[in-house]
C-alpha positions as a printed NumPy array, in Angstrom:
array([[ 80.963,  97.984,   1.116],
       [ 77.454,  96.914,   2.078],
       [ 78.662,  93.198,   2.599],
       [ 81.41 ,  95.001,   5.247],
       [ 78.6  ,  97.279,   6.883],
       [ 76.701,  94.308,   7.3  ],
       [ 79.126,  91.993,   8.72 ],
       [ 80.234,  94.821,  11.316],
       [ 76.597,  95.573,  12.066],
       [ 75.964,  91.543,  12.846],
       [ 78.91 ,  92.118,  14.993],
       [ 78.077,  95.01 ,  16.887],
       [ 74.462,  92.92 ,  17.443],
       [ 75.746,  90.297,  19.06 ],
       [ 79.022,  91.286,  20.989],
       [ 79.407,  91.523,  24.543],
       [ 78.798,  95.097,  25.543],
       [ 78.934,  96.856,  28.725],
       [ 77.22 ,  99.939,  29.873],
       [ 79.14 , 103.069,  30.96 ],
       [ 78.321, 102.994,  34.223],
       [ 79.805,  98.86 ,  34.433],
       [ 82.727, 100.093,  33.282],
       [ 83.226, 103.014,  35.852],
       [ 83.008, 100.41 ,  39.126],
       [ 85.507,  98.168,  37.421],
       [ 88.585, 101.162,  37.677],
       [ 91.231, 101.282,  40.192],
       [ 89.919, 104.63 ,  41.528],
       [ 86.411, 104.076,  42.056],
       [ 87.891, 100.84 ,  44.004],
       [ 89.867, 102.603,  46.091],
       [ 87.471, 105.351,  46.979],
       [ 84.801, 102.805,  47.635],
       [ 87.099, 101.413,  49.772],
       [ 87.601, 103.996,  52.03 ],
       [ 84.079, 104.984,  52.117],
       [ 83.452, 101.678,  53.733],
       [ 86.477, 101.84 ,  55.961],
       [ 84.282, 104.887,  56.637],
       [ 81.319, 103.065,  57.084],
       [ 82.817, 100.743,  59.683],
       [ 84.438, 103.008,  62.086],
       [ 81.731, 105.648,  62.075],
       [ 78.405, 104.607,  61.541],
       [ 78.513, 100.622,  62.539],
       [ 76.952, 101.735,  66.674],
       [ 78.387,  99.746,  69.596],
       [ 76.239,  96.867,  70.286],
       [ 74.657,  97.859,  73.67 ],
       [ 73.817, 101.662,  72.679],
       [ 70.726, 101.227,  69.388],
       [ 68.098,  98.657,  69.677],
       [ 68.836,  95.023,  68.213],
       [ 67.   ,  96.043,  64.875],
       [ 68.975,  99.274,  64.181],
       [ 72.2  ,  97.565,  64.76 ],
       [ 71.138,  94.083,  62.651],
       [ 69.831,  96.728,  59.82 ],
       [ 72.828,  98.444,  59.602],
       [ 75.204,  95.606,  59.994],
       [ 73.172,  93.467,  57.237],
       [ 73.789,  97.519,  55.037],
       [ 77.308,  96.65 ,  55.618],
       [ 77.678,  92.879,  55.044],
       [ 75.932,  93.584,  51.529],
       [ 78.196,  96.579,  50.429],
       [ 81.079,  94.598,  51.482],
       [ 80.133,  91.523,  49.33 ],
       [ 79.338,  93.938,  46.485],
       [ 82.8  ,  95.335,  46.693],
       [ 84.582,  92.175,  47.312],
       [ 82.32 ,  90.697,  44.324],
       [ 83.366,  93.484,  41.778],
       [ 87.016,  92.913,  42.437],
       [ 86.967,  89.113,  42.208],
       [ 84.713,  88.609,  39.228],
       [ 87.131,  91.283,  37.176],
       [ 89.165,  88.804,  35.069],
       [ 91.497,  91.664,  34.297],
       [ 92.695,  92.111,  38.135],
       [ 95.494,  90.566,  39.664],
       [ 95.164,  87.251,  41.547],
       [ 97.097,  88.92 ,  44.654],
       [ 95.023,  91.923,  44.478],
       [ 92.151,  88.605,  44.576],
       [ 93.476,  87.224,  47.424],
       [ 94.01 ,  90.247,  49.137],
       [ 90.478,  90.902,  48.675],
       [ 89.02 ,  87.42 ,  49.81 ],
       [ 91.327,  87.632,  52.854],
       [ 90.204,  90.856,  54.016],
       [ 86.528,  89.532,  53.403],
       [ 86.96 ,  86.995,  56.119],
       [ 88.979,  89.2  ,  58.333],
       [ 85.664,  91.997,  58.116],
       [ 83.138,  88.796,  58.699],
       [ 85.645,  87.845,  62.139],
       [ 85.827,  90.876,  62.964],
       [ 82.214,  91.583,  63.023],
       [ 81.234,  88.358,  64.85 ],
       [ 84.054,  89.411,  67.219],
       [ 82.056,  92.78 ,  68.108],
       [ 78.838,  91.651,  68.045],
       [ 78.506,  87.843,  69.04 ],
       [ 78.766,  88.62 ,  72.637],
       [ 81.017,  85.511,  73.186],
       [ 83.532,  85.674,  76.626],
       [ 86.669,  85.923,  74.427],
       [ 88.89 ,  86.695,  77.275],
       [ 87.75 ,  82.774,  78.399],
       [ 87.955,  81.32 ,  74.956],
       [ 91.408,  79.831,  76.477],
       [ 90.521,  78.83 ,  79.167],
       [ 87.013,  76.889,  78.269],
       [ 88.153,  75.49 ,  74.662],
       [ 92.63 ,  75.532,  74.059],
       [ 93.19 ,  74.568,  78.168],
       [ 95.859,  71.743,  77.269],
       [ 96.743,  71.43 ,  80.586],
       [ 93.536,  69.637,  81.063],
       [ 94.724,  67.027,  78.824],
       [ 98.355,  66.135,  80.804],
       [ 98.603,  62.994,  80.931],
       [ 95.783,  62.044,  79.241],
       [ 96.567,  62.616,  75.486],
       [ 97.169,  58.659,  75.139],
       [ 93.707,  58.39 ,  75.621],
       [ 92.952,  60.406,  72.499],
       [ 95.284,  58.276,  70.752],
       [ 93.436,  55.166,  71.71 ],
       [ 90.398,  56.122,  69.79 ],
       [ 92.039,  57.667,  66.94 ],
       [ 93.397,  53.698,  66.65 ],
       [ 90.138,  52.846,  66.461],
       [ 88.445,  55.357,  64.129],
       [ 91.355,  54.269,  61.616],
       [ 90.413,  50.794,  62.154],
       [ 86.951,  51.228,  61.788],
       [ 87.93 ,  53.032,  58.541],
       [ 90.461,  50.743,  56.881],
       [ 88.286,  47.424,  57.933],
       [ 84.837,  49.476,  56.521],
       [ 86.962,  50.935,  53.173],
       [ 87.794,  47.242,  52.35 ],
       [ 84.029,  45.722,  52.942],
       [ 82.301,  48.583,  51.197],
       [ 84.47 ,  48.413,  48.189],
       [ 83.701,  44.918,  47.604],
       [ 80.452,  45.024,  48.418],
       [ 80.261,  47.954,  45.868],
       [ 81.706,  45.608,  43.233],
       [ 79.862,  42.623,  43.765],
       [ 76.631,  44.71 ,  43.735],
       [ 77.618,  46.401,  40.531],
       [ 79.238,  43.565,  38.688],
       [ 75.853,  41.612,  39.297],
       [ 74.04 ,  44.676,  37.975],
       [ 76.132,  44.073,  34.829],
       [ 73.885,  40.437,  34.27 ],
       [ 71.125,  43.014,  33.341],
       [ 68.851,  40.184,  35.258],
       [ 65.331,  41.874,  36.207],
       [ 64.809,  39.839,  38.858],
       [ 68.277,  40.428,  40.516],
       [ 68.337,  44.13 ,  39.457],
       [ 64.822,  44.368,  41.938],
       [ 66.662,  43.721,  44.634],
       [ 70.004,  45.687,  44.161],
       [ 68.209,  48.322,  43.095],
       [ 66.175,  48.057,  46.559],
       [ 69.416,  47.419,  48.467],
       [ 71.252,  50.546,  46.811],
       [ 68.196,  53.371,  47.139],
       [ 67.705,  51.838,  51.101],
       [ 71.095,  52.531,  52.356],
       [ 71.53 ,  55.575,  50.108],
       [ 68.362,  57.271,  51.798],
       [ 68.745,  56.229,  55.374],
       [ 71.113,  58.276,  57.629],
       [ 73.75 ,  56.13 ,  58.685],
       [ 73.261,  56.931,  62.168],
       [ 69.561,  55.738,  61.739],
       [ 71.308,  52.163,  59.922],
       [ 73.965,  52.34 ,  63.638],
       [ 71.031,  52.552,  66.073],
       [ 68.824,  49.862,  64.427],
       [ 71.55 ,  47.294,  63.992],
       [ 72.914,  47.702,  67.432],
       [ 69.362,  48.779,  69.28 ],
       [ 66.892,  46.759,  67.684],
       [ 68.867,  43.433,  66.387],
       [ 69.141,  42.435,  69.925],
       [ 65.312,  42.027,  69.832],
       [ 65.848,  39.325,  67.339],
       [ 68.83 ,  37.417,  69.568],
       [ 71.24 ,  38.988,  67.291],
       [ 73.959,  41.306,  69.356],
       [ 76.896,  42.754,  66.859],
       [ 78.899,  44.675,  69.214],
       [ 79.634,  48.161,  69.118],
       [ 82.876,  47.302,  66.929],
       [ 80.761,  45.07 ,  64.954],
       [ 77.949,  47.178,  64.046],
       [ 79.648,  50.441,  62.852],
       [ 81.837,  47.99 ,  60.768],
       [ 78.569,  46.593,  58.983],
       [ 76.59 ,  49.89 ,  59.188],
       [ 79.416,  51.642,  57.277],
       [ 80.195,  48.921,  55.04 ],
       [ 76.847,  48.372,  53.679],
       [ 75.963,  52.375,  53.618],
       [ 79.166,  53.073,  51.604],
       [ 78.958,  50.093,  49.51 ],
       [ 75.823,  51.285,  48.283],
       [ 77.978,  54.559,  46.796],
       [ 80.384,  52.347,  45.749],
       [ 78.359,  50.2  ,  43.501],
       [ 76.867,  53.373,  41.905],
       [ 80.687,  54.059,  41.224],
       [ 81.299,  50.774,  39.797],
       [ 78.293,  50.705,  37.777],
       [ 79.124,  54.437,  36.271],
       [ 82.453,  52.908,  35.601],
       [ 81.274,  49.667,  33.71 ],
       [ 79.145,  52.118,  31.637],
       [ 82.114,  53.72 ,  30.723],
       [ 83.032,  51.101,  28.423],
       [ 82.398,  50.704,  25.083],
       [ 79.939,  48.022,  24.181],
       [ 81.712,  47.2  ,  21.185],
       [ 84.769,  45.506,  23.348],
       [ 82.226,  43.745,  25.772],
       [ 81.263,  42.006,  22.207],
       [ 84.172,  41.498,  21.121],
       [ 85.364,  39.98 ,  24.116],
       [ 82.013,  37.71 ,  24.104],
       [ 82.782,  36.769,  20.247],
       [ 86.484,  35.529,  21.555],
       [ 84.601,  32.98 ,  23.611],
       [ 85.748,  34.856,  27.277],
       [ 82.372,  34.24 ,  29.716],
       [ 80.815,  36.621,  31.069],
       [ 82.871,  36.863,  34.003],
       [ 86.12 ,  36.812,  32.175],
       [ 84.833,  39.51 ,  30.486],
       [ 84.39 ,  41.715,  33.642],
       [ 87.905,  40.915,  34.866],
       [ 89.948,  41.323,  31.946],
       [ 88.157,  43.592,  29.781],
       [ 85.861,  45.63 ,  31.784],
       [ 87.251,  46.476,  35.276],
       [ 90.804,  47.613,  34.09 ],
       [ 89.402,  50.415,  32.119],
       [ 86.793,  51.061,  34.823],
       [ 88.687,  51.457,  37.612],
       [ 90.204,  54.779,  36.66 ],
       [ 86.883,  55.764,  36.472],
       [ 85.717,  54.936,  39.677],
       [ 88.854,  55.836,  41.69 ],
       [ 87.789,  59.777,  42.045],
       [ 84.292,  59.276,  43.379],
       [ 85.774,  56.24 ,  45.32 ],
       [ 88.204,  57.927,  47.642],
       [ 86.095,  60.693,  47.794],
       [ 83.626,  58.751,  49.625],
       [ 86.072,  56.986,  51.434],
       [ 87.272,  60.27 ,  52.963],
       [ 83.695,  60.744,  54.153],
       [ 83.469,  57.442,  55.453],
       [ 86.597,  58.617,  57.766],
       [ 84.463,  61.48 ,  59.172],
       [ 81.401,  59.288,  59.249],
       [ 83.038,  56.879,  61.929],
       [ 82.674,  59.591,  64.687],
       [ 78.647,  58.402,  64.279],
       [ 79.753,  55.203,  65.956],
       [ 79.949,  57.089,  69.441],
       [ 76.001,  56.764,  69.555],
       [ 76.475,  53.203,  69.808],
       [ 79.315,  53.508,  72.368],
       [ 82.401,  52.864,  70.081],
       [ 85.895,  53.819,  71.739],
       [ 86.545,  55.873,  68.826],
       [ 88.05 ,  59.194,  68.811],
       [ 84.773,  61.212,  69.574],
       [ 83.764,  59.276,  72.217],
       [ 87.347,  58.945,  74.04 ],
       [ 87.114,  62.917,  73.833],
       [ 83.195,  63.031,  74.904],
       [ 84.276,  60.702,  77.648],
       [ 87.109,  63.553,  78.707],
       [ 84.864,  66.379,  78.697],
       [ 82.412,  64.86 ,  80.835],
       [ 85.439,  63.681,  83.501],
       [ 87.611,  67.362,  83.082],
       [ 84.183,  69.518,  82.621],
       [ 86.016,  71.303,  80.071],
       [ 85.615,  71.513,  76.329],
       [ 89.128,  71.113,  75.318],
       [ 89.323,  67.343,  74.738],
       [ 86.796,  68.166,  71.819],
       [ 88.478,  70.668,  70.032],
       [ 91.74 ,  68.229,  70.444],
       [ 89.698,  65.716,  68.676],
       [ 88.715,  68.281,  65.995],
       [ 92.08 ,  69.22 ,  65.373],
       [ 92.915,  65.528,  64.919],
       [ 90.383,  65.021,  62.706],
       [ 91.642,  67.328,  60.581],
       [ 95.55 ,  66.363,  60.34 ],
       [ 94.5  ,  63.366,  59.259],
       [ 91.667,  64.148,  56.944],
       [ 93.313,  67.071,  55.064],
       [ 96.23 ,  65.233,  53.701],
       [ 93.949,  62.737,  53.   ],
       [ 91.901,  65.162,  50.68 ],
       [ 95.229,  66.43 ,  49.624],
       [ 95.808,  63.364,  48.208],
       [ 92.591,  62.23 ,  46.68 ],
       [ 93.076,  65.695,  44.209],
       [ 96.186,  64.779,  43.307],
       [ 95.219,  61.439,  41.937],
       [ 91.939,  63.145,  40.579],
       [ 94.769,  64.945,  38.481],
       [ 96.987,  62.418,  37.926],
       [ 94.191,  60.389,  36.252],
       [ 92.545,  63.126,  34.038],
       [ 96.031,  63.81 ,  32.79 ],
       [ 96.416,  59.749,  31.728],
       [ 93.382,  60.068,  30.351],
       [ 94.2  ,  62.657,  27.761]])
């Protein structure tokens, strides 16, 4: 009997326990009721913008914002509520944060059409858009390819464990990790020219991206090397293979699931990254819309371009999870 008193004692000791009050804010009622009382909150005491003094209002609309995220919070971090009630939650969140930047941003809404979805600005002139998306997806592809195999190279001679050579990888690698790569744009294509060399605007962004990505790629690479055991890099050595045989038969096919994830990953942000190149006057997509603004004095070619950007990049991302899955389930 004193064994069992024990044991339940130890267990009382250590289990999860939650006080009454914890228990209370988790029930449908108090939920509901809380609810209403901010519903409350909203429509009575929330003052029209131009009728307290910026203070009052940001005080009592930063009141709001946190008992709003304190309700939303209880309801989403309750493992024992539904996921629609959850989603119902989280989209009513955003709808409250809209609505409140709707009320008090002091934004022209009744011109949002006109100044940023005016399409008829862009009659006649969406083939211009196309142009540079052409380009930003050839900047992209031609960039992917050069980064990747700079990336490899760089890691594959990391693999030599040579001090000498790892000095200057290492350099190479922390260089164009650090530097924004609109600072590595507007050196090559600004300051080469100083030193009789002239890339291009093409050129440059090609290079710039290529060598600021294959830095990320080679710390893929290497991560991926690592990954293998060092018992079959022996082994392989012991069978007479060189060194380089090694890293193309043995090594790279069981790194390269590995590396894929972080790979495409960063080749997705290389994607975005090639609207940089407008700084140094690249036709792509950016600057074809930039160049529309200025010429239609409306914003519309820009939010066009955004929208672009993001039917191509979200399938794209789309994508890169699904092989993220794909390969964790081979894996298992």
């Amino acid at each position: 009997m004193k064994t069992g008193l024990a044991t339940t004692d130890i267990e009382k000791k250590f289990m999860l326990s939650h006080p009454e009050w914890f228990k209370l804010v988790r029930r449908p009622l108090f939920i509901a009721v809380t609810f209403l009382l901010l519903a409350a909150f909203a429509v009575f005491l929330l003052p029209e913008k131009e009728s307290v003094s910026p203070a009052w209002l940001y005080t009592v609309m930063v009141i709001f914002i946190l008992l709003m995220l304190g309700w939303s919070g209880n309801v989403l971090a309750d493992k024992s509520k539904p996921e629609i009630l959850k989603m119902g939650v989280s989209l009513l969140l955003i709808a409250v944060l809209c609505w409140l930047f709707y009320r008090y941003s002091g934004a022209q809404w009744g011109k949002l059409k006109e100044f940023f979805f005016n399409f008829e600005k862009l009659k006649g002139n969406w083939w211009y858009l196309r142009n540079g998306l052409g380009v930003t997806l050839f900047l992209a592809l031609v960039s992917a390819v050069g980064s990747v195999l700079i990336g490899l190279i760089v890691a594959s001679l990391r693999s030599y464990n040579s001090r000498t050579l790892n000095l200057f990888l290492k350099a190479y690698i922390d260089i164009f990790r650090s530097v924004p790569m609109i600072v590595i744009m507007v050196v090559l294509f600004f300051a080469l020219p100083f030193a009789g060399i002239s890339l291009g605007s093409i050129l440059t962004t090609i290079v710039a991206l290529s060598l600021g990505y294959g830095a990320y790629a080679s710390e893929s690479f290497r991560a991926g090397i690592e990954s293998v055991h060092s018992g079959q890099i022996e082994a392989a050595r012991s069978l007479g293979l060189s060194r380089g045989q090694t890293i193309r038969m043995i090594i790279l096919p069981q790194a390269i699931p590995v590396v894929v994830p972080p790979l495409t990953g960063n080749l997705v942000a290389m994607l975005k990254d090639t609207a940089v190149a407008s700084v140094v006057a690249a036709p792509e997509l950016l600057k074809k819309a930039r160049e529309l603004y200025t010429s239609k004095t409306n914003p519309t070619s820009l939010v066009a371009a955004a929208m672009i950007y993001l039917l191509v990049l979200i399938p794209l991302v789309r994508v890169v999870n699904m092989l993220e899955k794909r390969l964790k389930k081979e894996s298992k």
